[in-house]
ChimeraX commands (.cxc) that place a marker at each C-alpha (Angstrom):
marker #1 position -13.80,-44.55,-147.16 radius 0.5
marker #1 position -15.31,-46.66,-145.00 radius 0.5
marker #1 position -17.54,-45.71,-141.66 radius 0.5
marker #1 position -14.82,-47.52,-139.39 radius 0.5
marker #1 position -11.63,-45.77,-141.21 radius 0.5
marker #1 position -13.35,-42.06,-140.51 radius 0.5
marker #1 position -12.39,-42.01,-136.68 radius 0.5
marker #1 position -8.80,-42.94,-137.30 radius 0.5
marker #1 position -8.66,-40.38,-139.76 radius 0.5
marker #1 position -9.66,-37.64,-137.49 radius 0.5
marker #1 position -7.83,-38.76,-134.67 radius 0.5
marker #1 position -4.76,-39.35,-137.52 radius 0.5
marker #1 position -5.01,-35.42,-138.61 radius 0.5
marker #1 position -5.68,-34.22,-134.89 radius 0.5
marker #1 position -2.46,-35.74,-133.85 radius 0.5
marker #1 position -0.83,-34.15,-136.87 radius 0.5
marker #1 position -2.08,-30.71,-135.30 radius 0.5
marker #1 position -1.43,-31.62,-131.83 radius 0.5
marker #1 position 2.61,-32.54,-132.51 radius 0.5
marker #1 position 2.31,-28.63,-135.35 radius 0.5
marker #1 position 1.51,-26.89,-132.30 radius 0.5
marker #1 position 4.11,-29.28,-129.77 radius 0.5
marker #1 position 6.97,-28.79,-132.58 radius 0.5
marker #1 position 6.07,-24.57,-132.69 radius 0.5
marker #1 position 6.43,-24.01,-128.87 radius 0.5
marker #1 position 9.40,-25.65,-128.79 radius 0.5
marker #1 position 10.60,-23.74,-131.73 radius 0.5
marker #1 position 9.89,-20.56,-130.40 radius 0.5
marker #1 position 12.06,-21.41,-127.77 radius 0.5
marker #1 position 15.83,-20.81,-128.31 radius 0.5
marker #1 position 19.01,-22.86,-127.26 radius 0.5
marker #1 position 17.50,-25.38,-125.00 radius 0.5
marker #1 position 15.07,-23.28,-123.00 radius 0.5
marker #1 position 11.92,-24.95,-121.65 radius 0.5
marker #1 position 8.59,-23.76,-123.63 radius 0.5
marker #1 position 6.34,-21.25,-121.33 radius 0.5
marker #1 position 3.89,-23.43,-120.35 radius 0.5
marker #1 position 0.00,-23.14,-120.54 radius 0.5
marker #1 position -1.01,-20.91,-117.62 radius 0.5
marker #1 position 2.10,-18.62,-118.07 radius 0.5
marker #1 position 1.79,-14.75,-118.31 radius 0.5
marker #1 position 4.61,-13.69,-120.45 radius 0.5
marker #1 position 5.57,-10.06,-120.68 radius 0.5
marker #1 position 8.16,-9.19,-123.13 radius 0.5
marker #1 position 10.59,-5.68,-122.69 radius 0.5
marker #1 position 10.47,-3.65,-124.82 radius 0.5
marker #1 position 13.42,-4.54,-127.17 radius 0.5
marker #1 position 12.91,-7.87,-127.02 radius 0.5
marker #1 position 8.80,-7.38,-128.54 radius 0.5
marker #1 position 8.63,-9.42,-132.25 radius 0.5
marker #1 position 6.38,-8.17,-134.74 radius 0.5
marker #1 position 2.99,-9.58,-134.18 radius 0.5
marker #1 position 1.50,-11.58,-137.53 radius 0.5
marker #1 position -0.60,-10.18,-139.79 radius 0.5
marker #1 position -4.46,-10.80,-138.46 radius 0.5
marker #1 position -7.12,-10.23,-140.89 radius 0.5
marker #1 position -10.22,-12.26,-141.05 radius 0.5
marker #1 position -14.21,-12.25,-141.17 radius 0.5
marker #1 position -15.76,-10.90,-138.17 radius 0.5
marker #1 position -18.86,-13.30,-136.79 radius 0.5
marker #1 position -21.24,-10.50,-137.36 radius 0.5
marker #1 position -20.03,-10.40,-141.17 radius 0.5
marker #1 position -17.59,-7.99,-142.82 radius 0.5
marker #1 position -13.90,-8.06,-142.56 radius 0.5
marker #1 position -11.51,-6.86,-139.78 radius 0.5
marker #1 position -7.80,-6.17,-140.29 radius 0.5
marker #1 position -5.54,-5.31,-137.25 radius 0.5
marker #1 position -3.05,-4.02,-139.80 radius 0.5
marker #1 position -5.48,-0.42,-139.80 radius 0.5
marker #1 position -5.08,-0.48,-135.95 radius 0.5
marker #1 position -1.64,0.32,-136.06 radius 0.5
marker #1 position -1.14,3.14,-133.44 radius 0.5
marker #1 position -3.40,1.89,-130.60 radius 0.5
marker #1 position -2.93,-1.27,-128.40 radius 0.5
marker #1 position -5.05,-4.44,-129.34 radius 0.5
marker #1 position -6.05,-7.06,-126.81 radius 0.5
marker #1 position -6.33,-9.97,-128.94 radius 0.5
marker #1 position -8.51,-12.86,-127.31 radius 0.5
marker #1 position -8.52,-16.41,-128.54 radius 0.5
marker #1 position -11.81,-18.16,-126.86 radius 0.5
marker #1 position -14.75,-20.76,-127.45 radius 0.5
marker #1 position -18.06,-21.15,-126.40 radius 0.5
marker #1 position -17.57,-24.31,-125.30 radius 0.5
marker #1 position -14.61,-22.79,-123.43 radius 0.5
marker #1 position -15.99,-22.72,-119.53 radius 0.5
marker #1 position -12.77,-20.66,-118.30 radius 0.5
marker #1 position -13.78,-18.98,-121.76 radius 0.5
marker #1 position -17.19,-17.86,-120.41 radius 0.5
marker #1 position -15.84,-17.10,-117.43 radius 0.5
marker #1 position -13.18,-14.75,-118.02 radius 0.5
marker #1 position -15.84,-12.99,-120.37 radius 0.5
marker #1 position -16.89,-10.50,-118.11 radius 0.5
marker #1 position -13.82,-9.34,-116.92 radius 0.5
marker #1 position -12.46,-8.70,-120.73 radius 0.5
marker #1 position -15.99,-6.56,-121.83 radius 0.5
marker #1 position -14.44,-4.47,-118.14 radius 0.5
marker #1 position -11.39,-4.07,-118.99 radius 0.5
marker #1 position -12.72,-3.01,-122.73 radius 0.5
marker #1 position -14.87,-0.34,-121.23 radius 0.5
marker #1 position -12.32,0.95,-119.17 radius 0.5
marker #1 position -9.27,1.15,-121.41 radius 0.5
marker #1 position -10.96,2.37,-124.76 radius 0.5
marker #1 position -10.12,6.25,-123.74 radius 0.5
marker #1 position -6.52,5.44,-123.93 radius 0.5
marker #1 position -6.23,4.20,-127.24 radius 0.5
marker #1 position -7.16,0.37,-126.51 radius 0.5
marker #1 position -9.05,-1.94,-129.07 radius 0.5
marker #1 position -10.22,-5.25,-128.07 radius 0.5
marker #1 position -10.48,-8.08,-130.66 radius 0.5
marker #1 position -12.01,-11.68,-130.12 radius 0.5
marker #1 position -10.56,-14.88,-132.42 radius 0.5
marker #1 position -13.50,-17.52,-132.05 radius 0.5
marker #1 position -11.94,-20.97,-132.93 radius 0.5
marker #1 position -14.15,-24.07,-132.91 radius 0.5
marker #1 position -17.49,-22.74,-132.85 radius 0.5
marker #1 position -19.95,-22.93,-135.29 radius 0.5
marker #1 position -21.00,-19.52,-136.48 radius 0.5
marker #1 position -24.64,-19.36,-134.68 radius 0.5
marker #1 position -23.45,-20.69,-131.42 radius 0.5
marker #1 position -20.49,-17.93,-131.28 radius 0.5
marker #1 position -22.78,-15.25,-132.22 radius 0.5
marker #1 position -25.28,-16.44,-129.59 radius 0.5
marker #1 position -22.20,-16.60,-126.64 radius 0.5
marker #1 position -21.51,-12.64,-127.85 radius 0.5
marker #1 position -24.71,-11.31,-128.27 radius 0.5
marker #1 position -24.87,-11.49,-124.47 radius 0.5
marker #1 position -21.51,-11.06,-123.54 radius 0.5
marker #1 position -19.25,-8.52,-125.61 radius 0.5
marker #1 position -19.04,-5.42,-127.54 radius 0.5
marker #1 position -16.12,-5.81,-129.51 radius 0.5
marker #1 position -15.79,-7.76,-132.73 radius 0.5
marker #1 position -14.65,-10.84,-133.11 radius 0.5
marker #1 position -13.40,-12.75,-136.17 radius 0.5
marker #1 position -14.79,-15.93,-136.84 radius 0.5
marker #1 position -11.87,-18.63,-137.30 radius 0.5
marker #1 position -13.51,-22.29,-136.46 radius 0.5
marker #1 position -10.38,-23.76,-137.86 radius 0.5
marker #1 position -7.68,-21.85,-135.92 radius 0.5
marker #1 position -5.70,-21.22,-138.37 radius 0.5
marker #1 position -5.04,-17.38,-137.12 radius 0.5
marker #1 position -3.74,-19.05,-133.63 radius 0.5
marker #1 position -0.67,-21.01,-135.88 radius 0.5
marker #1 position 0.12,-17.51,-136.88 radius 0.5
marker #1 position 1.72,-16.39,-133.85 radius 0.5
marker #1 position 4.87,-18.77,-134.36 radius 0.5
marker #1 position 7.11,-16.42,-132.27 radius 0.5
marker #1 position 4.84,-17.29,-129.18 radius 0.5
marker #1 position 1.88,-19.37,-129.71 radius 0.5
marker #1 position -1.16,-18.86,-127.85 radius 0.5
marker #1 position -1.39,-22.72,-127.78 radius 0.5
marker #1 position -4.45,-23.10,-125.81 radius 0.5
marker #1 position -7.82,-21.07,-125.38 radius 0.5
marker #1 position -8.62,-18.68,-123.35 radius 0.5
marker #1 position -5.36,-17.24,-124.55 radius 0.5
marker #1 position -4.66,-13.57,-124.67 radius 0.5
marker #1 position -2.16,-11.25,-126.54 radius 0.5
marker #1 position -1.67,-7.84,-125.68 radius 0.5
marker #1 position -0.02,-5.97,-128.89 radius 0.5
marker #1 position 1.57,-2.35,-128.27 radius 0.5
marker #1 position 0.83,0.64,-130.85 radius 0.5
marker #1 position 4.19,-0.57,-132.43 radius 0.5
marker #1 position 2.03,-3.84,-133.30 radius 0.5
marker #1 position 4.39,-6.16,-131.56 radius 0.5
marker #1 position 3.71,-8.77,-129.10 radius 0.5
marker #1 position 4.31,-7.08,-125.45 radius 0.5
marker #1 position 2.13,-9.65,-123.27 radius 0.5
marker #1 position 0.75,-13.06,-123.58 radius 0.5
marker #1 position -1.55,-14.45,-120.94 radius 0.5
marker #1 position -1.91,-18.36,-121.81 radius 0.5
marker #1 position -5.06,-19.12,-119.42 radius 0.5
marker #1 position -8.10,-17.42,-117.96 radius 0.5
marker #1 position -8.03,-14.26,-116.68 radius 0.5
marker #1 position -9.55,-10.94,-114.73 radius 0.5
marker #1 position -10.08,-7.81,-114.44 radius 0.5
marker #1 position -7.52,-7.08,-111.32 radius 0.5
marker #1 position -5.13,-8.99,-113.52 radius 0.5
marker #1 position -5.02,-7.96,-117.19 radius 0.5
marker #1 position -6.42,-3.98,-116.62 radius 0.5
marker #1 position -2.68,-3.17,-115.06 radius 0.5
marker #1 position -0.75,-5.05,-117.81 radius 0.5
marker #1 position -3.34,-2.96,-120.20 radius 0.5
marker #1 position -3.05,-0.03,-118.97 radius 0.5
marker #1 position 0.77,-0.02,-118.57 radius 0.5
marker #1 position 1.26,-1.13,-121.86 radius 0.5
marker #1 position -1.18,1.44,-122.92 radius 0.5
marker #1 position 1.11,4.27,-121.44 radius 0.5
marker #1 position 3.83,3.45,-123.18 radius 0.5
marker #1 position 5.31,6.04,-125.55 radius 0.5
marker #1 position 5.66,5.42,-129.75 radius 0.5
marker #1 position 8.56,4.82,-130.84 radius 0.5
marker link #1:1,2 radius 0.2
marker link #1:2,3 radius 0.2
marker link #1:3,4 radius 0.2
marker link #1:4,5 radius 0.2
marker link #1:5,6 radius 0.2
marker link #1:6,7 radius 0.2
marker link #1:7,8 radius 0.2
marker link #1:8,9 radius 0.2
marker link #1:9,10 radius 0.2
marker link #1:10,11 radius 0.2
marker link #1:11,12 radius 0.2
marker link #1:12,13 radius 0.2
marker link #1:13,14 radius 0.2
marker link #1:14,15 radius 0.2
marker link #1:15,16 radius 0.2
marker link #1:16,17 radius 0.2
marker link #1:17,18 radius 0.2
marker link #1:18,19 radius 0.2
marker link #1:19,20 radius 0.2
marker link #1:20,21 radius 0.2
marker link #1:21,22 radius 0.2
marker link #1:22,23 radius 0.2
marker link #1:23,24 radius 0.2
marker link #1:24,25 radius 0.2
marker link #1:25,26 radius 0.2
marker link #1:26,27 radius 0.2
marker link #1:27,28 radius 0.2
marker link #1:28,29 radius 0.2
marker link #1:29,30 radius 0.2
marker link #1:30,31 radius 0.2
marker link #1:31,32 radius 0.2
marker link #1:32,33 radius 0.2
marker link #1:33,34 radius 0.2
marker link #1:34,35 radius 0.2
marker link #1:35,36 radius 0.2
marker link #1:36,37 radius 0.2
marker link #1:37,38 radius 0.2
marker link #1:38,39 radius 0.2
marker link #1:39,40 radius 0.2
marker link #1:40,41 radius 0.2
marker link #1:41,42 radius 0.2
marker link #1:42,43 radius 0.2
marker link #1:43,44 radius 0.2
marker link #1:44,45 radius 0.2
marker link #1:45,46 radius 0.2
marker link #1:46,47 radius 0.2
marker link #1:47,48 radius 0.2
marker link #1:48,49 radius 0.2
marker link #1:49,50 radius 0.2
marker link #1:50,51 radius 0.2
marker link #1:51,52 radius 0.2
marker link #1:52,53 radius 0.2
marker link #1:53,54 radius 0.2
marker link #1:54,55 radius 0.2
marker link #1:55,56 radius 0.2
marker link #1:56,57 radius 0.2
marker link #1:57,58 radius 0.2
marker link #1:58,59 radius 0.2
marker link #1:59,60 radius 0.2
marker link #1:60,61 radius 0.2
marker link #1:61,62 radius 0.2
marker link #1:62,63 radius 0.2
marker link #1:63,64 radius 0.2
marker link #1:64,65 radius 0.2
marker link #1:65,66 radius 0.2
marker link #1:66,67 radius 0.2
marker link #1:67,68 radius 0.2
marker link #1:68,69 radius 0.2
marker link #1:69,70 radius 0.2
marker link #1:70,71 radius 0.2
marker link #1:71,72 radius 0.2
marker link #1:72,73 radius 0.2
marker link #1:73,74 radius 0.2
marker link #1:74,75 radius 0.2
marker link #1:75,76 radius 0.2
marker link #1:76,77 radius 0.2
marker link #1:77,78 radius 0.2
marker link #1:78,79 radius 0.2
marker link #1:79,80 radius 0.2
marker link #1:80,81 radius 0.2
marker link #1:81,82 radius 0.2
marker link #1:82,83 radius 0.2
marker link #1:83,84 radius 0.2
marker link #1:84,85 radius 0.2
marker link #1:85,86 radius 0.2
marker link #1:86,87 radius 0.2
marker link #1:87,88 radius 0.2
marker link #1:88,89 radius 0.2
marker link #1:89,90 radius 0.2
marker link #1:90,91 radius 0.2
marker link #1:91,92 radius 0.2
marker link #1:92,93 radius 0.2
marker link #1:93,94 radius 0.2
marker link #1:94,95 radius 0.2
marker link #1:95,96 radius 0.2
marker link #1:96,97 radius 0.2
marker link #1:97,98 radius 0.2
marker link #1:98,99 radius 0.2
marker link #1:99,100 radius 0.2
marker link #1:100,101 radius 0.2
marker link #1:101,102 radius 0.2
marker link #1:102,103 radius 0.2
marker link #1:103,104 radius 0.2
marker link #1:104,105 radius 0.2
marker link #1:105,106 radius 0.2
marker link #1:106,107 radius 0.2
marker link #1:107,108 radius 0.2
marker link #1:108,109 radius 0.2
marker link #1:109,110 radius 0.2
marker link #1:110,111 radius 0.2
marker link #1:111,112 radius 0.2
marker link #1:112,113 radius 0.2
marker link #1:113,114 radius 0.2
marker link #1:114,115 radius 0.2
marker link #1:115,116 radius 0.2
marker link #1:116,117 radius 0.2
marker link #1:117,118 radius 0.2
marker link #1:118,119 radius 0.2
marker link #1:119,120 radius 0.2
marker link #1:120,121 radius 0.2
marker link #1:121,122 radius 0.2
marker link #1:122,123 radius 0.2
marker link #1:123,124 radius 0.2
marker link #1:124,125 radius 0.2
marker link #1:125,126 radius 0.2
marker link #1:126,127 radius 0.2
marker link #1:127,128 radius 0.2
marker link #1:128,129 radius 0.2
marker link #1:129,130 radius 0.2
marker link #1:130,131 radius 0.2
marker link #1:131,132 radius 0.2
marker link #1:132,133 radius 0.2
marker link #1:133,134 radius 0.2
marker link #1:134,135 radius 0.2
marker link #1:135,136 radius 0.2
marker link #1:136,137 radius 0.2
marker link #1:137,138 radius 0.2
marker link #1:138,139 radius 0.2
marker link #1:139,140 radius 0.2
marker link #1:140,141 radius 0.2
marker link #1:141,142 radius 0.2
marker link #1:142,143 radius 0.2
marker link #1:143,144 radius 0.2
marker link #1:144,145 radius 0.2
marker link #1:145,146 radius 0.2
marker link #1:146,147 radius 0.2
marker link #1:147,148 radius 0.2
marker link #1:148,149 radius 0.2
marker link #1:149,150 radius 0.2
marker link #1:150,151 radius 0.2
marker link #1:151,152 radius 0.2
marker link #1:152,153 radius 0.2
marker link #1:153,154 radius 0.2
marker link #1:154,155 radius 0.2
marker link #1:155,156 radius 0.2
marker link #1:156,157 radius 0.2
marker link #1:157,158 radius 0.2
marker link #1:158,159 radius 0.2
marker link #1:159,160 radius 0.2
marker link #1:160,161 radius 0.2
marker link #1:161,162 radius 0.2
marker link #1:162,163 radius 0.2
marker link #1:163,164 radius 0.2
marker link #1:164,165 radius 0.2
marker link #1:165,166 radius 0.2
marker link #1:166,167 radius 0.2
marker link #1:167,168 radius 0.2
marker link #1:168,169 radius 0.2
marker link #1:169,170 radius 0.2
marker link #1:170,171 radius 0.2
marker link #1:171,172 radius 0.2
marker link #1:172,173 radius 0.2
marker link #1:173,174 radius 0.2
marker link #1:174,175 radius 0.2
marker link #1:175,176 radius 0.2
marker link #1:176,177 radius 0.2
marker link #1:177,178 radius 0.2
marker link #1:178,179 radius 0.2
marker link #1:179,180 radius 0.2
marker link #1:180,181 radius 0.2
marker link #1:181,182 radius 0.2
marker link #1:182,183 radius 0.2
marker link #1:183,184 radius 0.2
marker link #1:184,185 radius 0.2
marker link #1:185,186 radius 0.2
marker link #1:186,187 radius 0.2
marker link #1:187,188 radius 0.2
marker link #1:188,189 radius 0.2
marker link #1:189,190 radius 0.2
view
């Protein structure tokens, strides 16, 4: 392969991506409705809650996390970069939220998509206390086909039932993700 055929390869297999991720929103998406779009919080009833993937992976810090053996408590699930600035903003406000929910039951997990391993485990070394898997690829992102997190920051809120109750497709803060948490978190089994 030559140096000049390289770039149209990548930008050849990112389009490929691009139009995976286009054609899964708009499969999600039943009889004509219009995809959520990126800066969408989506809360879902609780009858209407799918089954959230299986998400299993190796955490930056080595070892291996599985949410299956969290079944019972809520997991916020937070796709991000370090590249990411709403990323490093919103940072702060997650690690709050973390502290203040973990008495009820509340896990937080970080995905890390296109990082390189060092420069993820610098951004967290300062930042967070809850693990985070390592996925440069995002491959655990095309998981979600029900409702795709389709952009970073992206955040999924999964009840003790380990379905999907919230998405939040954007940045966000304290103020705004602690009630969903909390509510969620309050919820009875069943």
């Amino acid at each position: 392969m030559t140096s000049r055929s390289r770039p149209h390869r990548r930008r050849s297999v990112l389009a490929l991506a691009v139009a995976g991720l286009a054609t899964t929103a708009l499969a999600a998406c039943g009889d004509g409705e219009k995809p959520p779009a990126v800066g969408d919080v989506l809360r879902f009833p609780v009858a209407e809650r799918k089954a959230a993937p299986a998400v299993s992976g190796e955490l930056l810090e080595g070892g291996l996390y599985d949410m299956a053996a969290k079944r019972g408590s809520v997991v916020v699930v937070n796709f991000w970069a370090s590249s990411c600035p709403p990323c490093r903003l919103e940072a702060g406000d997650l690690e709050q939220v973390a502290r203040d929910t973990a008495a009820s039951g509340v896990i937080f997990l970080g995905i890390n998509t296109r990082d390189g391993r060092d420069t993820a485990k610098a951004f967290v070394a300062v930042r967070n206390s809850y693990p985070s898997i390592f996925d440069p690829g995002g491959r655990l992102s095309l998981r979600f086909t029900d409702m795709p997190p389709v952009s970073i920051p992206a955040t999924l809120i999964i009840d003790r039932q380990g379905r999907v109750a919230a998405v939040l497709r954007k940045a966000t803060s304290a103020a705004e993700l602690g009630p969903i948490v909390r509510e969620i978190a309050t919820e009875r089994a069943g």
